[in-house]
C-alpha positions in Angstrom: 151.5 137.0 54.0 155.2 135.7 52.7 156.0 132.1 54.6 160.0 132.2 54.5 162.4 129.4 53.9 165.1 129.1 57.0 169.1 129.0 54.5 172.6 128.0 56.3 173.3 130.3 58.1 169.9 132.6 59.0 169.0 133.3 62.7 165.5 134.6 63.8 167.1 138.0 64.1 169.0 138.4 60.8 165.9 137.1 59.3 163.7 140.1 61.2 166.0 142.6 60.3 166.0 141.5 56.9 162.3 142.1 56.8 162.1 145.4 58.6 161.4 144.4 62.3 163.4 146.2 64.8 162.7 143.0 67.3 162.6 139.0 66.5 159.9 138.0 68.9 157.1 139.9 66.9 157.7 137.2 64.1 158.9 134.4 66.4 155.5 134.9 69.0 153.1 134.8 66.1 150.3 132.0 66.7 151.4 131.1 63.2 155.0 130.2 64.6 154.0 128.0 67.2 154.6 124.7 65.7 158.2 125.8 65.0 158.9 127.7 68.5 158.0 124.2 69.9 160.5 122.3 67.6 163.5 124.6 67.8 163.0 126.5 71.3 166.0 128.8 70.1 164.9 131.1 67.4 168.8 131.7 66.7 169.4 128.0 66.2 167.5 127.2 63.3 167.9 124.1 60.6 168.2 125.2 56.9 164.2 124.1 55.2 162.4 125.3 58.6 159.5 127.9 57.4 158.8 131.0 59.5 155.4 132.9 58.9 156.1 136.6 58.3 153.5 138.6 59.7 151.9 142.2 58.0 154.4 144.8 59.7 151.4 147.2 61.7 152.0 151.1 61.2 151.8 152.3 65.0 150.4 155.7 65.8 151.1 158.0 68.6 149.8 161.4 69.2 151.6 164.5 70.6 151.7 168.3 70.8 153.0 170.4 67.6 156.3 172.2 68.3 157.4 170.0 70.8 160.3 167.6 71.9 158.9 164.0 71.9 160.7 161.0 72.6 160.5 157.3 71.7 161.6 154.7 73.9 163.1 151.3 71.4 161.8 148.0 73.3 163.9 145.6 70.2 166.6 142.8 71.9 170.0 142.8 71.0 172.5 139.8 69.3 174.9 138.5 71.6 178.1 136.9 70.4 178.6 134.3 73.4 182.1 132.2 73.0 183.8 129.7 75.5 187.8 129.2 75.2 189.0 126.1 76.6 192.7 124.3 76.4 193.5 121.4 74.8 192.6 119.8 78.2 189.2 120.9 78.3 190.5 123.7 80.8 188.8 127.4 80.7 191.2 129.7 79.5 190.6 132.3 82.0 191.4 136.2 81.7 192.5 135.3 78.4 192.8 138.9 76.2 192.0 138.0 72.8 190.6 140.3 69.9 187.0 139.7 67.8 187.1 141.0 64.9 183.1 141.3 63.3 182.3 142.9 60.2 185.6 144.9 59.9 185.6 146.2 63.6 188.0 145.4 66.0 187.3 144.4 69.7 189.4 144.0 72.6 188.1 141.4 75.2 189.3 139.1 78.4 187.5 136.0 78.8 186.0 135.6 82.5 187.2 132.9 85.0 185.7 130.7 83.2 186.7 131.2 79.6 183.6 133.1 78.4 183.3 136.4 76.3 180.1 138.0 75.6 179.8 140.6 72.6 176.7 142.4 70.8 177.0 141.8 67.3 174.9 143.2 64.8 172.1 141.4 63.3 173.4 141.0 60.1 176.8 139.9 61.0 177.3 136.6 59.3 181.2 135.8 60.0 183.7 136.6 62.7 187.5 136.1 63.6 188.9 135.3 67.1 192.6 135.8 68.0 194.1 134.7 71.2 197.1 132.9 72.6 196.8 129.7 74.1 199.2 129.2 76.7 200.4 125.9 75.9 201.8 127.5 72.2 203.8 130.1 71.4 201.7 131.7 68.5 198.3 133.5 68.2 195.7 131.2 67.2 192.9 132.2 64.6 189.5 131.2 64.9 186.8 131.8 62.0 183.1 131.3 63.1 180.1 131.1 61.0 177.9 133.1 62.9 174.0 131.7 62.6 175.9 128.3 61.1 175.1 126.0 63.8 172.3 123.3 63.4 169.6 122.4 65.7 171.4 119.8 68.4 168.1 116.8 66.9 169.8 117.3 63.5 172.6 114.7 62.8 174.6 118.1 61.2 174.0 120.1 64.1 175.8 117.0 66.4 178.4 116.9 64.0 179.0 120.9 64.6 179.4 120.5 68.5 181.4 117.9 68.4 183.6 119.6 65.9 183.9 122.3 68.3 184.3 120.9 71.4 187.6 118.7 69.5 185.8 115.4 69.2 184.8 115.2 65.4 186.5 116.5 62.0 185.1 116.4 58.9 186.7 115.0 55.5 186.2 114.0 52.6 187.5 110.3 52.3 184.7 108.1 52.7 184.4 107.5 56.7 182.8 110.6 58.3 179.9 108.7 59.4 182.7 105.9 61.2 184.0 109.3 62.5 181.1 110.1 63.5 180.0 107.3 65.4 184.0 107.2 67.0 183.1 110.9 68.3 179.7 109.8 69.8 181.3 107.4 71.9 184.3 109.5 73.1 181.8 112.2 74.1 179.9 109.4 75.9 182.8 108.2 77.9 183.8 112.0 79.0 180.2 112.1 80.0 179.8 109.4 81.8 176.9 108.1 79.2 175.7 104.7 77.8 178.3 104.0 74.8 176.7 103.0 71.9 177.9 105.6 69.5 174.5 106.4 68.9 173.3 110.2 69.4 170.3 109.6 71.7 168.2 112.3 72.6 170.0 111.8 76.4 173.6 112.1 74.5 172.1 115.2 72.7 171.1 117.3 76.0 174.4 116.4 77.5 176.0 117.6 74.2 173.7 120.6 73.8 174.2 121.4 77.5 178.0 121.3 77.5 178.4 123.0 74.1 176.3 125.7 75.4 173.8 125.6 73.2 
């Protein structure tokens, strides 16, 4: 039975798909899994080196009637794309049309009243491009995501990535990312109303976590 090694960018369900399961939570409620369902809680949020057990795929049999019409009911989940747009004052951007583009498909949406969209992807979908227009500027704004890219929140990477998000943090190459870093920790803290220490606590990680979204 093949033990798999989590790479940037693998979700539970790309990874199912990938080895001929219709639905993630055969492989993510295996006994065998436990130890990493407790660690990571999301099986889409996953840290590159994390192992998931791949189970035997079981051959189910059902009996019916020659000559007739049966039909099969599909229990599998689907991937949801789930996005928040927000101003450059931390506003919603509410009934905001914008346009996801996934795989070569084309998708008009209107965030809700309070900036969200909600799309179902498929599970091998690995990049996507958002267009809207923010209100403040008078262009279309583009906006890649890595989809299955983002780190487990307990993961100095995976702070880095919502903070990066959410405006606080940018990355570069010149020597003082970690002094970045540790600047972006304690801006989120002060938003937050948090002890600032510019250290990424597990408190300062469920606040990030929770207003990230995930």
């Amino acid at each position: 039975m093949p033990e798999y090694k989590v790479k940037q960018g693998d979700h539970l369900a790309k990874i199912a798909k990938n080895f001929g399961f219709s639905d993630y939570r055969t492989i993510w409620d295996h006994p065998q899994n436990a130890e990493l369902k407790k660690k990571r809680e999301n099986p889409h949020v996953l840290c590159p080196g994390d192992k998931v057990f791949i189970p035997v795929k079981e051959v189910k049999e059902e009996s019916g009637a020659t000559e007739q019409r049966h039909r099969f009911k599909w229990h599998g989940q689907q991937l949801k794309l789930r996005l928040r747009l927000l101003d450059f004052d931390n506003q919603p951007l509410a009934d905001t049309d914008c346009t996801l583009h996934v795989e070569g498909k084309a998708r008009e949406l209107t965030t809700d009243g309070d900036g969200r969209i909600e799309e179902t992807i498929p599970a091998t979908a690995q990049d996507a491009v958002l267009i809207f227009k923010d209100p403040l500027v008078p262009f279309d704004l583009n906006t890649c995501i890595k989809i299955g890219h983002l780190d487990p929140v307990e993961e100095v990477s995976g702070q880095k990535e919502r903070l990066s998000n959410l405006g606080y943090f940018y990355s570069r190459d010149d020597g003082r990312e970690e002094e970045r870093f540790n600047y972006a920790v304690q801006e989120f803290q002060c938003d937050h109303d948090l002890a600032i220490d510019g250290i990424c606590t597990p408190v300062t990680q469920a606040k990030l976590k929770k207003v990230h979204g995930c």
